[in-house]
C-alpha positions in Angstrom: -14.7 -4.6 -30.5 -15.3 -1.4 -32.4 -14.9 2.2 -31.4 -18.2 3.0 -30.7 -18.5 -0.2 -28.0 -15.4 1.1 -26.4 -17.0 4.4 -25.9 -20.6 2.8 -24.2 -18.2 0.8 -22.2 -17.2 4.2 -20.2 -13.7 5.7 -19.8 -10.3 5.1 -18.7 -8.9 7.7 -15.6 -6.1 7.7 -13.9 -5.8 9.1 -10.6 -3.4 9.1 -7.6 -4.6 8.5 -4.2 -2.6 9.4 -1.1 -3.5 7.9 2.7 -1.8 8.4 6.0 0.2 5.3 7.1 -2.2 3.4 9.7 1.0 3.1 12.2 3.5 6.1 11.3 1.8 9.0 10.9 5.0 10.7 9.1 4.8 8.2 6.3 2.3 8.7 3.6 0.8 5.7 1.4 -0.3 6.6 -2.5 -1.6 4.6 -5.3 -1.5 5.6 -8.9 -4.1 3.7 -10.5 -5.8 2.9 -13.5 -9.6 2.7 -13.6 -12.5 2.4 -16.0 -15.8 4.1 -14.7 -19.5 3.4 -16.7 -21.0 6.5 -18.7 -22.7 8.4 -16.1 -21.5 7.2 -13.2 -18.8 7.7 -10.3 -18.6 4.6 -9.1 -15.2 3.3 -10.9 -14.2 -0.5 -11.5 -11.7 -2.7 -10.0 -7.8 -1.2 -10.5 -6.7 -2.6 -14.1 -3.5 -1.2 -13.1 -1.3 0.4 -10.2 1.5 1.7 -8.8 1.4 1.7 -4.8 4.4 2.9 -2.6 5.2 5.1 0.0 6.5 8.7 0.5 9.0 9.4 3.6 10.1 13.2 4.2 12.4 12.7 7.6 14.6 15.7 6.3 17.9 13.2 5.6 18.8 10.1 4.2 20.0 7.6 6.2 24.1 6.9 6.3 24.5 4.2 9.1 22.6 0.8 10.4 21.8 2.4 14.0 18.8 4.4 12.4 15.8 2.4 13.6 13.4 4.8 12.7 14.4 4.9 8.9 15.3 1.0 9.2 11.4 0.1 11.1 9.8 2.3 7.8 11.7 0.1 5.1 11.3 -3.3 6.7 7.8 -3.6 7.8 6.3 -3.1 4.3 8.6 -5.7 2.4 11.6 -8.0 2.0 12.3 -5.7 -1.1 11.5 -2.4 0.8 14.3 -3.9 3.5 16.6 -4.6 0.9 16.2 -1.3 -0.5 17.3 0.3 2.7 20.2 -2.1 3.0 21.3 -0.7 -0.6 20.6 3.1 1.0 23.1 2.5 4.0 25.6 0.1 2.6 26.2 0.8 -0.5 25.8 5.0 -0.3 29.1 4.7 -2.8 26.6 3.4 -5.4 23.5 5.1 -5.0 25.5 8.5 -5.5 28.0 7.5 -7.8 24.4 6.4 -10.3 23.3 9.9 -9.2 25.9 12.0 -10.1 24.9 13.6 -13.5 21.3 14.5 -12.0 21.9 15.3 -8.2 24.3 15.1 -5.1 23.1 12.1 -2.5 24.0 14.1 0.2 21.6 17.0 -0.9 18.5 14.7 -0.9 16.6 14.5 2.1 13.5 12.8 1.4 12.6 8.7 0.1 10.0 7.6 -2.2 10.0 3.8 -2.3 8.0 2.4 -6.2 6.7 -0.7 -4.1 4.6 -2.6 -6.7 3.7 -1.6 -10.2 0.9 -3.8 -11.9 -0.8 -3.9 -15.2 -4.2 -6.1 -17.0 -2.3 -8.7 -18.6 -4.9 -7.7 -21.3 -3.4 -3.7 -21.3 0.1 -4.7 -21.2 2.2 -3.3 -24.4 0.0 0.1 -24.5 2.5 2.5 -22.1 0.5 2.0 -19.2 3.3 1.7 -17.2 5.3 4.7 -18.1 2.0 6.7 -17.6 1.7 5.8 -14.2 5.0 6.2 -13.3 5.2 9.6 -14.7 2.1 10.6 -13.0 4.1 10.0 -9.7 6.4 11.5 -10.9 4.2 14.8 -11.5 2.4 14.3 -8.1 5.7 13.7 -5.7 8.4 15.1 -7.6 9.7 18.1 -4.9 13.2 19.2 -4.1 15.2 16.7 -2.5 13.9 13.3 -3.6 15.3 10.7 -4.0 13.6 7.6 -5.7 14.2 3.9 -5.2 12.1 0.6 -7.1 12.9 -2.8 -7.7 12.2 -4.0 -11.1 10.7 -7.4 -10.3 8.8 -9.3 -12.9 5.9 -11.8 -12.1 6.8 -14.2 -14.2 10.0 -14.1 -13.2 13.2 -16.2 -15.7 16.7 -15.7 -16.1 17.6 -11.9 -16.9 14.1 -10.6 -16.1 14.9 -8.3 -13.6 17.0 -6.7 -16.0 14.9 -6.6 -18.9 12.2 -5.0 -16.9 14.9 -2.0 -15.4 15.6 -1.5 -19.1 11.8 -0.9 -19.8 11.7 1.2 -17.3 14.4 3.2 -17.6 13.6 3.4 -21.6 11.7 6.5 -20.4 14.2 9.3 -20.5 12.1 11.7 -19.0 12.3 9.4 -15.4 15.7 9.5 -15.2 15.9 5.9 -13.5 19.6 4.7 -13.4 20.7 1.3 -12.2 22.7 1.2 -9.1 24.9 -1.4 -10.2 25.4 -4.7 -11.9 25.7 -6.4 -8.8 22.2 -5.1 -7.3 20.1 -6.5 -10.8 17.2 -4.3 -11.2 17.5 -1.9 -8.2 16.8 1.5 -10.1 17.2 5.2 -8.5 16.4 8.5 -9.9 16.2 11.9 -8.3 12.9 13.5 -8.5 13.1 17.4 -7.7 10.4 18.7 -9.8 6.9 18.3 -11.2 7.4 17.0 -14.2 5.0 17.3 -16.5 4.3 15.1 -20.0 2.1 17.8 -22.1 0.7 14.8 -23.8 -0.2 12.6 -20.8 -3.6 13.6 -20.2 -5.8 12.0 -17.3 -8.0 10.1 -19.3 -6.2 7.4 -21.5 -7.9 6.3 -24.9 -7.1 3.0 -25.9 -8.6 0.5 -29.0 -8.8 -2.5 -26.7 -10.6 -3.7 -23.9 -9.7 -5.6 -20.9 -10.2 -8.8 -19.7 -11.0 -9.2 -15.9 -7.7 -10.0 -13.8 -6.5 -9.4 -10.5 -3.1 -8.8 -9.0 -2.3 -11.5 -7.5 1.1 -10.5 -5.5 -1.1 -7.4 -3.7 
């Protein structure tokens, strides 16, 4: 398909969407997604990509098993999420020893969980990853946060999990480390500023065009 199709086909946006948690009021759902909307009209298309997670802002991190509020947050959404929270109290020693050249654990006070990250089949290899993950990085980065994700492949085969973390973290400017060998593609990163990619711009211009696909893990 040529340019000028592309164009008549309408545009690609990105936005971020954040919603109040339906049952914990102090927990705050976003999406960054990936749309394409027609010429002339604000009615976008399905997602063609996304990154959904939650944003928790408690005012510490958890250190010990007794915290039921912090432990009910992680383990309704997700046998991940729970995991994740395991790795938080269990294996503090980790998280903060992966931490150490970009923050002290014990100053952080707030979690953002990277629950599921998504592309078109038909628009993976274009970045589309990296630009939604560093458009949550822009919209949540604050002081004091601390950032956790699983990198968990759909198509899942021996070493996967840690081909993906690599992808990920491949992207200095997210600052993902891996907590260790023994917890395969657990990443963390601390997030205490806005960053900003001058080039990332909200509308993304690409030379192909999708093919119609659902994600089929939501």
């Amino acid at each position: 398909m040529d340019g000028e199709n592309l164009e008549d086909d309408g545009y690609l946006k990105v936005e971020t969407i954040f919603s109040k948690h339906p049952e914990a009021s102090h927990v705050l759902d976003f999406a960054v997604v990936l749309r394409r909307y027609p010429e002339d009209d604000d009615i976008p298309g399905p997602a063609l990509a996304h990154l959904k997670g939650f944003f928790f802002q408690p005012g510490y991190l958890p250190d010990d098993d007794d915290d039921e509020g912090y432990f009910d947050v992680f383990d309704e959404r997700s046998q991940h999420a729970a995991i994740g929270y395991r790795i938080l109290v269990n294996d503090r020693n980790l998280v903060a020893k992966a931490l150490k050249k970009d923050a002290d654990l014990n100053e952080l006070d707030a979690v953002a969980y990277l629950e599921r990250l998504w592309v078109n089949p038909s628009l993976r290899g274009h970045g589309i990853a990296h630009r939604l993950l560093r458009e949550a990085q822009h919209v949540l980065g604050r002081p004091g946060l601390l950032v956790m994700m699983k990198a968990h492949p759909d198509d899942f085969d021996e070493g996967a999990n840690q081909k993906l973390a690599a992808y990920y973290q491949s992207e200095k400017q997210l600052r993902f480390h891996q907590v260790s060998k023994e917890h395969e593609g657990w990443l963390v990163a601390a997030w205490q500023d806005p960053t900003v990619d001058k080039e990332d711009e909200s509308f993304l211009d690409l030379d192909v065009r999708e093919t119609p696909a659902i994600d089929e893990n939501e």
